[in-house]
HTML snippet that shows the backbone in 3Dmol.js (N, CA, C, O; Angstrom):
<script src="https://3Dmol.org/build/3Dmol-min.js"></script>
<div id="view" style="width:600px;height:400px;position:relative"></div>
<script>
const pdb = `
ATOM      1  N   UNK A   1     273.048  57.864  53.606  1.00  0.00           N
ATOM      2  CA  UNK A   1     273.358  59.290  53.635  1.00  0.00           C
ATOM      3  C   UNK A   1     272.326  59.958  54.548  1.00  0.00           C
ATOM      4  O   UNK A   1     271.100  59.846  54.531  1.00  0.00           O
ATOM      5  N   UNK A   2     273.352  60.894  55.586  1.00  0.00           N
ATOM      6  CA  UNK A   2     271.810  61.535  56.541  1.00  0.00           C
ATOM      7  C   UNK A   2     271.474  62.972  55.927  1.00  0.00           C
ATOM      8  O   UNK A   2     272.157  63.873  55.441  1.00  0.00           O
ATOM      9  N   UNK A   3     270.003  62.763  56.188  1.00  0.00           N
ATOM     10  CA  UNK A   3     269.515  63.871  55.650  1.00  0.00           C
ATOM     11  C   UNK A   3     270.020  65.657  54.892  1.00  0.00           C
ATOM     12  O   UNK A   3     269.901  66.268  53.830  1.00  0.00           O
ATOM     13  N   UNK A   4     270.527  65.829  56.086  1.00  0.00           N
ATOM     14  CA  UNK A   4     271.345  67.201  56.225  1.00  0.00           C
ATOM     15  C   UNK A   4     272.515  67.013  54.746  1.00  0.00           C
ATOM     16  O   UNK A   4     272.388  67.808  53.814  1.00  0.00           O
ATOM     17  N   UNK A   5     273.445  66.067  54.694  1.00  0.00           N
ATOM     18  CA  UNK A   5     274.510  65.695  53.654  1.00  0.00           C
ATOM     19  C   UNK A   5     273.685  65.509  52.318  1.00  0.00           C
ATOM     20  O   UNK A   5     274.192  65.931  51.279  1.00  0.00           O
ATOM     21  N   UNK A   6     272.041  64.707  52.270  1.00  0.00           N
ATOM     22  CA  UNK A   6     272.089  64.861  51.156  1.00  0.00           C
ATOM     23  C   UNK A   6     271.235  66.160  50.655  1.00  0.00           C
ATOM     24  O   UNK A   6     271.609  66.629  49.580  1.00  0.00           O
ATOM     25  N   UNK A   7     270.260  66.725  51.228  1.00  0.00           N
ATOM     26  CA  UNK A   7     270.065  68.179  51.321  1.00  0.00           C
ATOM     27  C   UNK A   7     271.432  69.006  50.611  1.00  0.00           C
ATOM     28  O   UNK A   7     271.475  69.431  49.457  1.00  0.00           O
ATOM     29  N   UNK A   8     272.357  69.084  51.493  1.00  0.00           N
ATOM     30  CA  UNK A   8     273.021  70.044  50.595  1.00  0.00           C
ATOM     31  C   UNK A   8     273.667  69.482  49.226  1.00  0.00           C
ATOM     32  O   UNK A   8     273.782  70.236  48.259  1.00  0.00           O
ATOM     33  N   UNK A   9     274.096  68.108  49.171  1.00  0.00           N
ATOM     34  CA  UNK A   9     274.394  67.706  47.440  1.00  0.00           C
ATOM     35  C   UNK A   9     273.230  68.172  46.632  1.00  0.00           C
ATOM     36  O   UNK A   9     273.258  68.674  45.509  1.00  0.00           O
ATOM     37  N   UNK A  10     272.296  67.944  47.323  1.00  0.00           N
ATOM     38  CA  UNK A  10     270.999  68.662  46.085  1.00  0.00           C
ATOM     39  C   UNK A  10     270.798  70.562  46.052  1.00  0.00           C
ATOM     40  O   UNK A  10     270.248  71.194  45.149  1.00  0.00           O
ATOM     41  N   UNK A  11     271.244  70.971  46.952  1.00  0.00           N
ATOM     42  CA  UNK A  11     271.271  72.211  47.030  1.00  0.00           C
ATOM     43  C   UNK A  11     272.503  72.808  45.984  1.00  0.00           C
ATOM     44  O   UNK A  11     272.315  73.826  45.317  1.00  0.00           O
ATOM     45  N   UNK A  12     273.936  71.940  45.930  1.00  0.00           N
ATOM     46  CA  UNK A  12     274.728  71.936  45.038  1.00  0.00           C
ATOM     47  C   UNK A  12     274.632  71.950  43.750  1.00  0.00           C
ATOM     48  O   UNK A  12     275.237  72.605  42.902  1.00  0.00           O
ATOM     49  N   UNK A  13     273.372  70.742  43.639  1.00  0.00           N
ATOM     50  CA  UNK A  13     273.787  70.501  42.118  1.00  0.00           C
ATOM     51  C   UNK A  13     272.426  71.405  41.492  1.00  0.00           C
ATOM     52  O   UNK A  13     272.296  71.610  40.285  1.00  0.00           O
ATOM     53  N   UNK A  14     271.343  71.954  42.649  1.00  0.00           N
ATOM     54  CA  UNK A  14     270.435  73.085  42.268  1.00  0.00           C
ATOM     55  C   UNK A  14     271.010  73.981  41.482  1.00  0.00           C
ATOM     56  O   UNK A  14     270.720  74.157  40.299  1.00  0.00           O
ATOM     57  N   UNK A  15     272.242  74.860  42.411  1.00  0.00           N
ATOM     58  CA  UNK A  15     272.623  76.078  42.164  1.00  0.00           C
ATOM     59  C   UNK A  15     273.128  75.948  40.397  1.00  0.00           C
ATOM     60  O   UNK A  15     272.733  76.720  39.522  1.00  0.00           O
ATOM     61  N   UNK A  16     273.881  75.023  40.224  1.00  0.00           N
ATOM     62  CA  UNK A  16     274.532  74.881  39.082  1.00  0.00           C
ATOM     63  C   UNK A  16     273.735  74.719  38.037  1.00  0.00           C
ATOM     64  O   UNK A  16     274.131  75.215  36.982  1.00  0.00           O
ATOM     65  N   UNK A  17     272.549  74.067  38.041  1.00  0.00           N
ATOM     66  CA  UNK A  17     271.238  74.257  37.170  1.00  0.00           C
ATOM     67  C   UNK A  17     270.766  75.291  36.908  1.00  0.00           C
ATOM     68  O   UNK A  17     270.390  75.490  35.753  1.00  0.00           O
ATOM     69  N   UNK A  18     270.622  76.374  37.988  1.00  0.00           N
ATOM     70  CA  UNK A  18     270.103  77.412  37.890  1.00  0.00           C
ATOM     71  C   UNK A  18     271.049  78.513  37.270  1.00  0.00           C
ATOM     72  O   UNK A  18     270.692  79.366  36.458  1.00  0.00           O
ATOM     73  N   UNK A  19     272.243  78.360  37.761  1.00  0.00           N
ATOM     74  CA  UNK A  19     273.359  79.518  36.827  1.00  0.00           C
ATOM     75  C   UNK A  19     273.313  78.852  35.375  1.00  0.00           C
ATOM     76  O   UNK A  19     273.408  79.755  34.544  1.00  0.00           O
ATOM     77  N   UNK A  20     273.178  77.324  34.636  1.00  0.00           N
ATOM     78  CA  UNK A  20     272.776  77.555  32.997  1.00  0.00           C
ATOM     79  C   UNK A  20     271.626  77.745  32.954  1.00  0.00           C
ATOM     80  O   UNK A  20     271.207  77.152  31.959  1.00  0.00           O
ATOM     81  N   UNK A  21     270.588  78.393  33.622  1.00  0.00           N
ATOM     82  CA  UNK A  21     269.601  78.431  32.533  1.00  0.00           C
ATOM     83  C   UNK A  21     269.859  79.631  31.804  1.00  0.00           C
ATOM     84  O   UNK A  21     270.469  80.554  32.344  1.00  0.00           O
ATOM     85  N   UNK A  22     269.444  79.706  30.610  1.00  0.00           N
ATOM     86  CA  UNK A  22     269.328  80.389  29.482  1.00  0.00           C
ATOM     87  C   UNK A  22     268.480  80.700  28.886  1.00  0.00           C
ATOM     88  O   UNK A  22     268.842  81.492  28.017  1.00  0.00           O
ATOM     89  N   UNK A  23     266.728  80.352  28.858  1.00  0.00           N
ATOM     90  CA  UNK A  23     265.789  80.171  28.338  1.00  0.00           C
ATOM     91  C   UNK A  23     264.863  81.200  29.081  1.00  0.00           C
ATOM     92  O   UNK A  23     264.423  80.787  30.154  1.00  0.00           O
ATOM     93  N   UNK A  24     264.426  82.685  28.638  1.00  0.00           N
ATOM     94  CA  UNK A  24     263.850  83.177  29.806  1.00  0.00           C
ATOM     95  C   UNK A  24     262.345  82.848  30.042  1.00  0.00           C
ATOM     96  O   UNK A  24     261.593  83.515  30.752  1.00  0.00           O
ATOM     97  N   UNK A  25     262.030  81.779  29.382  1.00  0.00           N
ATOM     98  CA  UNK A  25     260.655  80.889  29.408  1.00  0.00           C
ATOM     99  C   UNK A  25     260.764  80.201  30.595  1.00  0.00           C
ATOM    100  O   UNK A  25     259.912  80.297  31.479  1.00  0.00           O
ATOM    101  N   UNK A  26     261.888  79.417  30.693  1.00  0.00           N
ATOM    102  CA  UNK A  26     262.315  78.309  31.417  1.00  0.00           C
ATOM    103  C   UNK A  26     262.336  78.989  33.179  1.00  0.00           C
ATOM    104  O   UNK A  26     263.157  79.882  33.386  1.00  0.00           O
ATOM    105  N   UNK A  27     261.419  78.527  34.381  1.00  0.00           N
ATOM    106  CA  UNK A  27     262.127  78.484  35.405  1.00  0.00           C
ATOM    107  C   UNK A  27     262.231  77.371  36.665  1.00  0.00           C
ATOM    108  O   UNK A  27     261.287  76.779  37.189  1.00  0.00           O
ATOM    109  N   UNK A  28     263.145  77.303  36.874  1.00  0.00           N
ATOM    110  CA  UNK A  28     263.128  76.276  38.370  1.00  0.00           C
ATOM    111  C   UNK A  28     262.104  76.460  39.716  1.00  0.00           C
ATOM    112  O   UNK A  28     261.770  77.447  40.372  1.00  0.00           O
ATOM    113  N   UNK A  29     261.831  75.257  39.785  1.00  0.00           N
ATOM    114  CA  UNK A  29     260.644  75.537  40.767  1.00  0.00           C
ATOM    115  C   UNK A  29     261.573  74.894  41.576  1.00  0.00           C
ATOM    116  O   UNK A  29     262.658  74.479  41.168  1.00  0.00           O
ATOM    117  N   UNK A  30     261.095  74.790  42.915  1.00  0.00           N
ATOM    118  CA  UNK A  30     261.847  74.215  44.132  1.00  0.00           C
ATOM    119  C   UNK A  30     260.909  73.452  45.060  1.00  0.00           C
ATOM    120  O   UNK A  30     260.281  74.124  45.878  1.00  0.00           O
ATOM    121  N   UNK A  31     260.727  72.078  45.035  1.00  0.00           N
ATOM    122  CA  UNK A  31     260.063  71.228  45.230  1.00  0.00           C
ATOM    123  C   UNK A  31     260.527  71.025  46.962  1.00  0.00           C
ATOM    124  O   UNK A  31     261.466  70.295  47.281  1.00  0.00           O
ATOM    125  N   UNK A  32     259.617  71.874  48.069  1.00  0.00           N
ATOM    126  CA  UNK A  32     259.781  71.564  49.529  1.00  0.00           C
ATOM    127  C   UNK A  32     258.860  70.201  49.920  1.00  0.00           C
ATOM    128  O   UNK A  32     257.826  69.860  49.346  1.00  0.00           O
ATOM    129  N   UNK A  33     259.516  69.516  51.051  1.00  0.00           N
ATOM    130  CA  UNK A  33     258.705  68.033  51.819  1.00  0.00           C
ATOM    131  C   UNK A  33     258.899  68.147  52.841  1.00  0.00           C
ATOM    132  O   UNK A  33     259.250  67.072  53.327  1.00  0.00           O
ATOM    133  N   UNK A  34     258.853  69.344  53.899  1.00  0.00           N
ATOM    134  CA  UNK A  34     259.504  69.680  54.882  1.00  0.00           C
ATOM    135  C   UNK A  34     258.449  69.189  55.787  1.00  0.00           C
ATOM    136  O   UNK A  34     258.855  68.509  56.729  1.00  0.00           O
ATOM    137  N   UNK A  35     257.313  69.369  55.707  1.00  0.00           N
ATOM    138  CA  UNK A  35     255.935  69.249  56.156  1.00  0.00           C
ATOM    139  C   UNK A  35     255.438  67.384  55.659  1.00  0.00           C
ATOM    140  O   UNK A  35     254.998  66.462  56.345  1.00  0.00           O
ATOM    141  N   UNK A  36     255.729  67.471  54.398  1.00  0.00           N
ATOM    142  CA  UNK A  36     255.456  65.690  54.474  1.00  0.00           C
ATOM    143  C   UNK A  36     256.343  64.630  55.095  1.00  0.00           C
ATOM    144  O   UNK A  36     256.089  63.443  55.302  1.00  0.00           O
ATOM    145  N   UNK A  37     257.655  65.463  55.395  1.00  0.00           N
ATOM    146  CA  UNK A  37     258.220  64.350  56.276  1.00  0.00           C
ATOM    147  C   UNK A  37     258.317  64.949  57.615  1.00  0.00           C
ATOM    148  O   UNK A  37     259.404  64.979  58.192  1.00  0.00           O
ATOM    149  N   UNK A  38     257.394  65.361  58.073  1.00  0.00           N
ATOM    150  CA  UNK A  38     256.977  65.722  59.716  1.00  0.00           C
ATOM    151  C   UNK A  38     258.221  66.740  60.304  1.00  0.00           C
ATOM    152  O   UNK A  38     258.651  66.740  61.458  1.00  0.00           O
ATOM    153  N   UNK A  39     258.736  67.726  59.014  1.00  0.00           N
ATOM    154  CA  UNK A  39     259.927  68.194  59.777  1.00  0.00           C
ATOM    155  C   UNK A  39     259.466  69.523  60.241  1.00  0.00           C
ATOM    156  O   UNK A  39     260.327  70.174  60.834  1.00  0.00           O
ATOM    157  N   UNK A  40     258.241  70.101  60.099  1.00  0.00           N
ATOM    158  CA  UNK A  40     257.692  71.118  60.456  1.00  0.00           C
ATOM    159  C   UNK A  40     258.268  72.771  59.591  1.00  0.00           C
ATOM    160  O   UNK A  40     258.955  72.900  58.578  1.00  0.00           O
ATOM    161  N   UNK A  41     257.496  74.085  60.714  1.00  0.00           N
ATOM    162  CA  UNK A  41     257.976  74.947  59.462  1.00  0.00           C
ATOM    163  C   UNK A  41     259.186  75.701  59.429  1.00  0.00           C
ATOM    164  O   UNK A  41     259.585  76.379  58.482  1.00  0.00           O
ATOM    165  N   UNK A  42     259.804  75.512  60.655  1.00  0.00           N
ATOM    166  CA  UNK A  42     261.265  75.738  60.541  1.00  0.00           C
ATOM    167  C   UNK A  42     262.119  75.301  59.662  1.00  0.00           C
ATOM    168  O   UNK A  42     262.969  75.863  58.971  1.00  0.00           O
ATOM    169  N   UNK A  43     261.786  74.241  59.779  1.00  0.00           N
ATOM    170  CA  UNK A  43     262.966  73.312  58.400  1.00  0.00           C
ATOM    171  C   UNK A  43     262.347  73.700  57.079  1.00  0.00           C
ATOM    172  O   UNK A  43     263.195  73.767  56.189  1.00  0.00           O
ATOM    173  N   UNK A  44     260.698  74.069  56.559  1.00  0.00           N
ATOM    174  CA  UNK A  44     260.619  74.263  55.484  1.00  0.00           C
ATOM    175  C   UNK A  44     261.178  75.464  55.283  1.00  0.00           C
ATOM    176  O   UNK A  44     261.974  75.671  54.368  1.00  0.00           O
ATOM    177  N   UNK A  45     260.830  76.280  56.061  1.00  0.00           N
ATOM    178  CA  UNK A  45     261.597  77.469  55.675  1.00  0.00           C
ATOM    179  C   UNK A  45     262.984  77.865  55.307  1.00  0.00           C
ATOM    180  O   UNK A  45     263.318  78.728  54.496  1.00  0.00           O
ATOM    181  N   UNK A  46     263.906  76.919  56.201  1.00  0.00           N
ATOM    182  CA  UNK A  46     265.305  77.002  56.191  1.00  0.00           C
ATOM    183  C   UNK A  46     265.880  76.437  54.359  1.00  0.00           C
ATOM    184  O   UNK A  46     266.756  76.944  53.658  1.00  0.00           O
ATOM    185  N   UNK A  47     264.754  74.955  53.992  1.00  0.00           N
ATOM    186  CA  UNK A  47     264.784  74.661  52.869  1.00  0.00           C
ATOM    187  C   UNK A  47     264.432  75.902  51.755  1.00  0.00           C
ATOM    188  O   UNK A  47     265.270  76.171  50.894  1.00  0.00           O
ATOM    189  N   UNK A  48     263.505  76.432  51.806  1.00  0.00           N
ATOM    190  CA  UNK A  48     263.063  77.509  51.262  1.00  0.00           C
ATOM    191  C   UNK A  48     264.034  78.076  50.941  1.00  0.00           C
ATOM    192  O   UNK A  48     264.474  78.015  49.793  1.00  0.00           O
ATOM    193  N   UNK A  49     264.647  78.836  52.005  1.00  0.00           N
ATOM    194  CA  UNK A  49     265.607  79.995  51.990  1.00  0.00           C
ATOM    195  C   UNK A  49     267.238  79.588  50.914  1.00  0.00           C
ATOM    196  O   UNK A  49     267.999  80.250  50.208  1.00  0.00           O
ATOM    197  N   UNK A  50     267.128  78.183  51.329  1.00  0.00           N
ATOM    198  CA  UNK A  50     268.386  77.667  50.850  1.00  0.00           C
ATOM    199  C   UNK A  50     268.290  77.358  49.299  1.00  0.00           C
ATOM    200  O   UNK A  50     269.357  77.306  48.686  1.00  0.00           O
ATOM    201  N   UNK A  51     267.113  77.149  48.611  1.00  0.00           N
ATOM    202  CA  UNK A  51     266.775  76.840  47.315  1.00  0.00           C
ATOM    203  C   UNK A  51     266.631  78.167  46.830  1.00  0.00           C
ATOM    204  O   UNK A  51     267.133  78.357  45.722  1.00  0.00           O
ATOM    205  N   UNK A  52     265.871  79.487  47.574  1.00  0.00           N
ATOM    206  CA  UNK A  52     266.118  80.979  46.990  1.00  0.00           C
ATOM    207  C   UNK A  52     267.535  81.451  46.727  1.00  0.00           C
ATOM    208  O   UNK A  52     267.904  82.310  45.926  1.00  0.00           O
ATOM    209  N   UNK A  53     268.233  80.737  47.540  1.00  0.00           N
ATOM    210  CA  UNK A  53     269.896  81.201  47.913  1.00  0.00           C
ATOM    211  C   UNK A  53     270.359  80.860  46.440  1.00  0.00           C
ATOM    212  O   UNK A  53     271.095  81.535  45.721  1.00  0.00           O
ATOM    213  N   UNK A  54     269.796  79.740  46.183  1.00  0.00           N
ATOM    214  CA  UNK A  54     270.743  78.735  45.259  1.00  0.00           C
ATOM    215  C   UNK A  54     270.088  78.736  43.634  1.00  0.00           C
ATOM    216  O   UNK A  54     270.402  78.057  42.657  1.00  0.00           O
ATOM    217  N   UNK A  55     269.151  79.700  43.793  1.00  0.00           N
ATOM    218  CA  UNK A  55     268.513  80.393  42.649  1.00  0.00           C
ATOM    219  C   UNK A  55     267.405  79.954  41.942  1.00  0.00           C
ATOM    220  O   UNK A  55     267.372  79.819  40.719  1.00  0.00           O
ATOM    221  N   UNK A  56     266.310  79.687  42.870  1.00  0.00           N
ATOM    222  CA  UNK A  56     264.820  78.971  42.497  1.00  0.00           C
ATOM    223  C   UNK A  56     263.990  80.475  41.925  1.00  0.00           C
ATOM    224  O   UNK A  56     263.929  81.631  42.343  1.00  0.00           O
ATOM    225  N   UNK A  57     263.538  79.884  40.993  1.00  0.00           N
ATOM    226  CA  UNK A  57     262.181  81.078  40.957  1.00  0.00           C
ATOM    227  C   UNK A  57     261.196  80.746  41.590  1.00  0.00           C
ATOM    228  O   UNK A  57     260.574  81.676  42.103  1.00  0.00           O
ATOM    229  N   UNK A  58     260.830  79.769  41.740  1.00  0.00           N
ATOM    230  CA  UNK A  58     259.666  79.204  42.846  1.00  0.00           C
ATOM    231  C   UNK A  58     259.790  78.392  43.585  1.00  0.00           C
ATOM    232  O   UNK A  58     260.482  77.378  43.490  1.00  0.00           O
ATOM    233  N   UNK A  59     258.979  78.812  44.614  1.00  0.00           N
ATOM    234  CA  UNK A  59     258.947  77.177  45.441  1.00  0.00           C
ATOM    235  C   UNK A  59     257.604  76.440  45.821  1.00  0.00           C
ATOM    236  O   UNK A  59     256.615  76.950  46.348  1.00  0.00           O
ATOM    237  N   UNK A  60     257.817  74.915  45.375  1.00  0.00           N
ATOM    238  CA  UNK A  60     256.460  74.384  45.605  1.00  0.00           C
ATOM    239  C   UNK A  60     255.959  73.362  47.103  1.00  0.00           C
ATOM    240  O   UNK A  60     256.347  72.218  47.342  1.00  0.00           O
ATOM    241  N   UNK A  61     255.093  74.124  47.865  1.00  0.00           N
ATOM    242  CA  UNK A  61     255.006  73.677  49.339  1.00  0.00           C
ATOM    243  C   UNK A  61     253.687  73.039  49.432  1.00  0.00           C
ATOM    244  O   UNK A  61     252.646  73.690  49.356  1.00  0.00           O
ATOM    245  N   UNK A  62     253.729  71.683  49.608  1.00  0.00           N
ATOM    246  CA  UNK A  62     252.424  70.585  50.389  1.00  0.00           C
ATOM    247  C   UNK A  62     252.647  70.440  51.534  1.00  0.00           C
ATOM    248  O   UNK A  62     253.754  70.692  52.010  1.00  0.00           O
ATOM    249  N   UNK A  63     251.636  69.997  52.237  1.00  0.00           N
ATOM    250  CA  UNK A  63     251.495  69.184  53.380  1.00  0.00           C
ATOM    251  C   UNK A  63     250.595  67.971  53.082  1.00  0.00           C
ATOM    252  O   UNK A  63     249.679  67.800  52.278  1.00  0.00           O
ATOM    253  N   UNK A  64     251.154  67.219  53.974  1.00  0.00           N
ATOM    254  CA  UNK A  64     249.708  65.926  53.814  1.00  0.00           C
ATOM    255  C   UNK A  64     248.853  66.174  55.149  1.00  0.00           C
ATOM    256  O   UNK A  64     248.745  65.157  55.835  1.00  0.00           O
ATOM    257  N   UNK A  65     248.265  67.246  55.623  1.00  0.00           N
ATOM    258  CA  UNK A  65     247.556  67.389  56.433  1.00  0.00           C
ATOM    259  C   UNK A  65     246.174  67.427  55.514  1.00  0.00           C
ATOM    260  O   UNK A  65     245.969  67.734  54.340  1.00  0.00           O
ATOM    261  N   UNK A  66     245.575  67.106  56.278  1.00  0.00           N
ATOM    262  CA  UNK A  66     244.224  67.888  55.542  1.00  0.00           C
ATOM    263  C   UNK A  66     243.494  69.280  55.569  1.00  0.00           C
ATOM    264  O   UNK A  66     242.678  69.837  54.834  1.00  0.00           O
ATOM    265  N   UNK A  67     243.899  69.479  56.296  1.00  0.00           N
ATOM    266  CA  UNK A  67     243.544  71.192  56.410  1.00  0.00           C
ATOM    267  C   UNK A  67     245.237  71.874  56.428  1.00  0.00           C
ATOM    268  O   UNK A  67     246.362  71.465  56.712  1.00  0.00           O
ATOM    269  N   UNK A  68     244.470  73.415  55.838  1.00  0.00           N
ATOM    270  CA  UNK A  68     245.897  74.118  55.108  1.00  0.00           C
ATOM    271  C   UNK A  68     246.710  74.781  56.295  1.00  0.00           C
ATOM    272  O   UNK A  68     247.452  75.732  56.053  1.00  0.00           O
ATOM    273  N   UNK A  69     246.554  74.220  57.729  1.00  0.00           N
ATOM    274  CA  UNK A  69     247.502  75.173  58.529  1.00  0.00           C
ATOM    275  C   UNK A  69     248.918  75.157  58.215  1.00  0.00           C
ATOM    276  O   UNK A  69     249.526  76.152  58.607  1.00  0.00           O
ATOM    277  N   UNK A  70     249.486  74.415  57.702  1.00  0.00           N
ATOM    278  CA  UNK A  70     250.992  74.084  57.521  1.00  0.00           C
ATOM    279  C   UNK A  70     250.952  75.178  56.498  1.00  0.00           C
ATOM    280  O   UNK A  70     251.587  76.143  56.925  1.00  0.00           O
ATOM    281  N   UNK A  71     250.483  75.379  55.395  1.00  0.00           N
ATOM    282  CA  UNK A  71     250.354  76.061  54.530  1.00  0.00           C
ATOM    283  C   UNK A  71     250.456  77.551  54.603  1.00  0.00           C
ATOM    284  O   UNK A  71     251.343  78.263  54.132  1.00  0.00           O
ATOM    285  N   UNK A  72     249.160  77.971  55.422  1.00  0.00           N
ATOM    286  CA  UNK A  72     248.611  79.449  55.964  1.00  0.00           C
ATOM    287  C   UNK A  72     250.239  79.726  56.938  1.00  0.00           C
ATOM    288  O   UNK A  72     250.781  80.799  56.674  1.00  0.00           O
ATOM    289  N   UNK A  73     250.741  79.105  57.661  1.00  0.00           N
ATOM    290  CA  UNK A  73     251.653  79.356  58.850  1.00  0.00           C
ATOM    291  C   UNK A  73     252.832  79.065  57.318  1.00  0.00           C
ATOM    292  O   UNK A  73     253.102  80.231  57.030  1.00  0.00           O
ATOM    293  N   UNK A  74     253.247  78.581  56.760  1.00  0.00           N
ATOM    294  CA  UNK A  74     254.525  79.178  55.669  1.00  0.00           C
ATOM    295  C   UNK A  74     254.304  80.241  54.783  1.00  0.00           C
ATOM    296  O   UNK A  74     255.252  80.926  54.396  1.00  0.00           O
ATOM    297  N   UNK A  75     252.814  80.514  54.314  1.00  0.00           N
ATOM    298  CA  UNK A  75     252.616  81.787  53.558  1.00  0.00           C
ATOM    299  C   UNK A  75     253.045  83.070  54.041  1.00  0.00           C
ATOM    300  O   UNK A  75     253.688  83.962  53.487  1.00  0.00           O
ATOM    301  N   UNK A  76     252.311  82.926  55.752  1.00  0.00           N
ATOM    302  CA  UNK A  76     252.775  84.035  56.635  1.00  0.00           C
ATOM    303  C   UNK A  76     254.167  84.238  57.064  1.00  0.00           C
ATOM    304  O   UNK A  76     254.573  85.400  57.088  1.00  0.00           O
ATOM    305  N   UNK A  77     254.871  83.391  57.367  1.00  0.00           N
ATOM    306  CA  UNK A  77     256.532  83.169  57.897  1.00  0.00           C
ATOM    307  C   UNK A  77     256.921  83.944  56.395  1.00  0.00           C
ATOM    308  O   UNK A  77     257.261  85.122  56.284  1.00  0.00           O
ATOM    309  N   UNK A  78     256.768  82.921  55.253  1.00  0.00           N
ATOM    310  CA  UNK A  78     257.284  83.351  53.595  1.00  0.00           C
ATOM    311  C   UNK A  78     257.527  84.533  53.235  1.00  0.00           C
ATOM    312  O   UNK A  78     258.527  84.454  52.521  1.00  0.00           O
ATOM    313  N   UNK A  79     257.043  86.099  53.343  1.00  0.00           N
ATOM    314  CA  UNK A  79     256.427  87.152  53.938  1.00  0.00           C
ATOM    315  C   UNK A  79     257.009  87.505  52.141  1.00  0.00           C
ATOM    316  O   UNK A  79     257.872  88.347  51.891  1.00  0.00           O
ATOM    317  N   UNK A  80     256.294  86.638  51.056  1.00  0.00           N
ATOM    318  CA  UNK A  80     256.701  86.776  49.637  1.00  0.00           C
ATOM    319  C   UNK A  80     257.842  86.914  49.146  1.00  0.00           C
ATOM    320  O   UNK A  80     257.883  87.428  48.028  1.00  0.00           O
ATOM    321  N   UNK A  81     258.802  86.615  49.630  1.00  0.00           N
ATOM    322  CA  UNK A  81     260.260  86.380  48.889  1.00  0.00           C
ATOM    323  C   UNK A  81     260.050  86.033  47.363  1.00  0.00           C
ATOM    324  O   UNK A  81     260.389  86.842  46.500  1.00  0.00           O
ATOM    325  N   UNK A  82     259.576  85.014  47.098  1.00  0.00           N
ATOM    326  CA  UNK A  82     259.896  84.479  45.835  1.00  0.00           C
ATOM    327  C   UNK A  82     258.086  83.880  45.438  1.00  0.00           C
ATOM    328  O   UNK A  82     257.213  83.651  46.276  1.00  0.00           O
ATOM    329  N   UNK A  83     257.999  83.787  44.319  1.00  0.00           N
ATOM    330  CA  UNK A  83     256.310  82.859  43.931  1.00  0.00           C
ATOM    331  C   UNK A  83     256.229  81.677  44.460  1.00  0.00           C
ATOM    332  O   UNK A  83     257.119  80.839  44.610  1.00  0.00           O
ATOM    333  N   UNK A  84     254.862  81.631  44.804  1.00  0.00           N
ATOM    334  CA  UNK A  84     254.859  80.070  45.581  1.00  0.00           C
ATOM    335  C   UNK A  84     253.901  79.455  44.968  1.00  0.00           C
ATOM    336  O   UNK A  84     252.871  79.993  44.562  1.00  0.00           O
ATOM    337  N   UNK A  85     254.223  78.159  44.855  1.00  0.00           N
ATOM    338  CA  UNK A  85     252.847  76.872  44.445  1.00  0.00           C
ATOM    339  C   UNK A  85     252.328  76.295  45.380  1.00  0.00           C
ATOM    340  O   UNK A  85     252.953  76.503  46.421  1.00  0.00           O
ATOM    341  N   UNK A  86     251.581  75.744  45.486  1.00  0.00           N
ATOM    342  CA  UNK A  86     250.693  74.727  46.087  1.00  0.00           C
ATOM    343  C   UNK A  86     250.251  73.428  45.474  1.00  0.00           C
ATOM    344  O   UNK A  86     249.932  73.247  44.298  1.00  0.00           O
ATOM    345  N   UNK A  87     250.277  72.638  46.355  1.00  0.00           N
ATOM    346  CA  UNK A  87     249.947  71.081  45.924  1.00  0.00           C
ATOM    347  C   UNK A  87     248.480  71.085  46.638  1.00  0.00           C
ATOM    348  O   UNK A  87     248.754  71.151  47.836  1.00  0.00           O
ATOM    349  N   UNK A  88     247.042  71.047  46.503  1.00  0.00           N
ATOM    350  CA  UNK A  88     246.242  70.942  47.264  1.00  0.00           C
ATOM    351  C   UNK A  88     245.743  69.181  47.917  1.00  0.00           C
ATOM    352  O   UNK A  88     246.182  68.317  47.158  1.00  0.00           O
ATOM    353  N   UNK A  89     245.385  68.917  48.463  1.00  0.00           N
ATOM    354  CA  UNK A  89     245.369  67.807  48.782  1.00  0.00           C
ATOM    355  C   UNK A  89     243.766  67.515  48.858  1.00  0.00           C
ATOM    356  O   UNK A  89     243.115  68.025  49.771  1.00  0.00           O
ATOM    357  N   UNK A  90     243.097  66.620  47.805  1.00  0.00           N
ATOM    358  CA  UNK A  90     241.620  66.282  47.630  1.00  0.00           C
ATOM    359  C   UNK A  90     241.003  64.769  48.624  1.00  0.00           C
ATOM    360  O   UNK A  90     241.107  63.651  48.121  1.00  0.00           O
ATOM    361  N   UNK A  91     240.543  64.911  49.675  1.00  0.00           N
ATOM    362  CA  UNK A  91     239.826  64.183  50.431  1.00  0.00           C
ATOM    363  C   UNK A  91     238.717  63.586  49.801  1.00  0.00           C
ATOM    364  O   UNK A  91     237.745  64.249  49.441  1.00  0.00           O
ATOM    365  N   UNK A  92     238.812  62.364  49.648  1.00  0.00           N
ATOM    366  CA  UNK A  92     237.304  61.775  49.175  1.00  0.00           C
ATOM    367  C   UNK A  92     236.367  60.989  50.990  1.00  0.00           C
ATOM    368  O   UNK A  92     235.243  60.490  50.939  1.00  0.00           O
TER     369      UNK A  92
END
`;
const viewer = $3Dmol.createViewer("view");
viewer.addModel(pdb, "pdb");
viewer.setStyle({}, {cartoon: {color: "spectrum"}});
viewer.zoomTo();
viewer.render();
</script>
């Protein structure tokens, strides 16, 4: 399956998760790899946008860089739509 096809089955079966929730404890985070699989921040963003579409309360964005530019450059693009997480990445 190429990328793009299975992207949206998961974007599918997102949305439908997100219309039962019921629990106002409960929310969906939205797990981006746009940046760990070298797709840069266009595509995270486009992912982004498409998991807000499809009814995320959050979204959670890493890079495996070691320094946070991937990060700083989606916070700024992000311009706060929705809450965001971070995965930090610890260098020994």
């Amino acid at each position: 399956m190429n990328k793009a096809v299975g992207f949206c089955l998961y974007i599918l079966a997102f949305h439908f998760s997100s219309d039962t929730q019921s629990d106002p404890d409960f929310s969906i985070v939205a797990r981006v790899e746009a940046f760990i699989a070298g797709w840069g921040l266009d595509e995270a963003l486009r992912r982004s946008e498409a998991y807000l579409n499809a009814g995320a309360d959050a979204i959670l964005m890493h890079s495996k860089k070691s320094d946070p530019s991937d990060i700083e450059a989606f916070i700024k693009a992000w311009n706060n739509q929705v809450q965001l997480r971070f995965i930090c990445r610890v260098l020994k």
